[in-house]
N, C-alpha and C positions, 0 to 999 in steps of 0.2 A: 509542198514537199520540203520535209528537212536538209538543211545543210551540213555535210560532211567535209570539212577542214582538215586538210593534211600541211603540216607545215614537217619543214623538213632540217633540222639542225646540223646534218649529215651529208657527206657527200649520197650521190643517191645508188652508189656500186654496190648492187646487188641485192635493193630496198625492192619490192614490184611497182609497178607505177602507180601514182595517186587515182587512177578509176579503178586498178584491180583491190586498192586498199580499203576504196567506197563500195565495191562490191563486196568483198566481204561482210564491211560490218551492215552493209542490208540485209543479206544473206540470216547475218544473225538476228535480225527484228531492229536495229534500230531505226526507231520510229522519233527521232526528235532531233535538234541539230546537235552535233559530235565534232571533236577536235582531238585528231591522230596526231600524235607529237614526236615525230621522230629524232630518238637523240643519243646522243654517246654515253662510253658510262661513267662518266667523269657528273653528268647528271642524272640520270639513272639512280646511279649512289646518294648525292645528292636526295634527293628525293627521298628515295626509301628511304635513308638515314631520319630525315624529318618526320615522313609522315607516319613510318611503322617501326621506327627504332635499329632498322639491321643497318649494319654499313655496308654495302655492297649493292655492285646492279643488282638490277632484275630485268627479268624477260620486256614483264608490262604491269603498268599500275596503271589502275582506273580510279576514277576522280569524278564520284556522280554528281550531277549541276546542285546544288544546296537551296538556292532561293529562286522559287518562280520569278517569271519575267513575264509579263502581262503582255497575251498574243503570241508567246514563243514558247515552245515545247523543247526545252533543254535538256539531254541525254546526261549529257557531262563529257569531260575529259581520259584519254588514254592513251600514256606515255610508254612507246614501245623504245627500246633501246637495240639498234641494231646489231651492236659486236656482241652481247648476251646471246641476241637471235640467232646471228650466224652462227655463232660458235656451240650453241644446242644444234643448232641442224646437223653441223658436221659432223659431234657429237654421237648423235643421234641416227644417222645413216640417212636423213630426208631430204626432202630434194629442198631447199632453201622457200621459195615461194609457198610450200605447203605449209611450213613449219610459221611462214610470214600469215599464213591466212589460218592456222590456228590461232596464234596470238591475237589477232586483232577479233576472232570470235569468243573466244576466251574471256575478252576484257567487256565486249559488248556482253555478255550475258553477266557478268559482274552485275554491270551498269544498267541489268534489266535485274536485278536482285538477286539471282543466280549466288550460289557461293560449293563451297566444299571445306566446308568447317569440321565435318563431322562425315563418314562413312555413308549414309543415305543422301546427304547434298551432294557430297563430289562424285556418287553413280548417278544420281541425274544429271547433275551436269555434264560429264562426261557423255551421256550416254545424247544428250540433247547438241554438244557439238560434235560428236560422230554424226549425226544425223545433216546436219547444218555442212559440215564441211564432204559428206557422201554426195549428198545435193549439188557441191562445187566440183564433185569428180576430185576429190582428195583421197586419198587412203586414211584408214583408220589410221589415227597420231598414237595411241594406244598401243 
C-alpha cells in the first residue's frame, strides 16, 4: 500500500486531521506514495513565486514525483497552504473541512494528469471531483 505523508508546518487549528487528509487523497485515486505539506503563506508565496512565476499564495500546488525510484510508486508532492484555505472557505460560505477536502482532491487529480487548462479539461475535472467529493458526502464545491 502507498504511503501518504502529512507533515504539518502549521499549527494544526482548523487543518482536519492527517487520516481525514489520507482519506481524501485516496478517495481521489491516489495510487502511489504522496506528501501533503501543510504550510503558511509566507511559503506558499514562496513557492508559487518559484515555480509559476505569481507572487502570492495559493490554495495548493502539486508537485508530480519527476524520477522513478526502483520498487516505489511515487505520486509526488502537494502543498496545501492553510490561511488561503480558510479564508476561501469563509469566503466562500463552506464548511472549512469540505473546502479542506476539495483541495487535497484537486491536487491529487493534478497529480493523476488531470488539468483545466482549457474549457473541456476543467468540466472534466470538475465534474470528476464533484463525483470524488459526492462519494465523501461533500456538497457540490461548484
Amino acid at each position: 500500500m502507498s504511503e501518504i505523508l502529512v507533515q504539518r508546518r502549521v499549527p494544526p487549528r482548523g487543518i482536519p486531521a492527517a487520516d481525514s487528509l489520507r482519506g481524501f487523497a485516496r478517495a481521489a485515486g491516489a495510487d502511489g506514495d504522496l506528501c501533503l505539506r501543510i504550510v503558511d503563506a509566507a511559503e506558499s508565496r514562496a513557492l508559487n513565486h518559484r515555480y509559476r512565476d505569481r507572487d502570492r499564495p495559493t490554495n495548493v500546488l502539486s508537485f508530480p514525483a519527476q524520477a522513478p525510484v526502483p520498487g516505489m510508486t511515487m505520486l509526488g508532492d502537494l502543498v496545501l497552504c492553510a490561511p488561503v484555505i480558510a479564508a476561501e472557505a469563509a469566503e466562500q460560505g463552506k464548511p472549512a473541512r469540505a473546502h479542506w477536502a476539495h483541495m487535497v482532491v484537486h491536487g491529487v487529480l493534478h497529480l493523476r494528469g488531470h488539468d483545466h487548462e482549457n474549457d473541456d479539461e476543467a468540466a472534466a475535472m470538475e465534474g470528476e471531483e464533484r463525483r470524488i467529493l459526492a462519494a465523501l458526502g461533500i456538497a457540490d464545491p461548484y
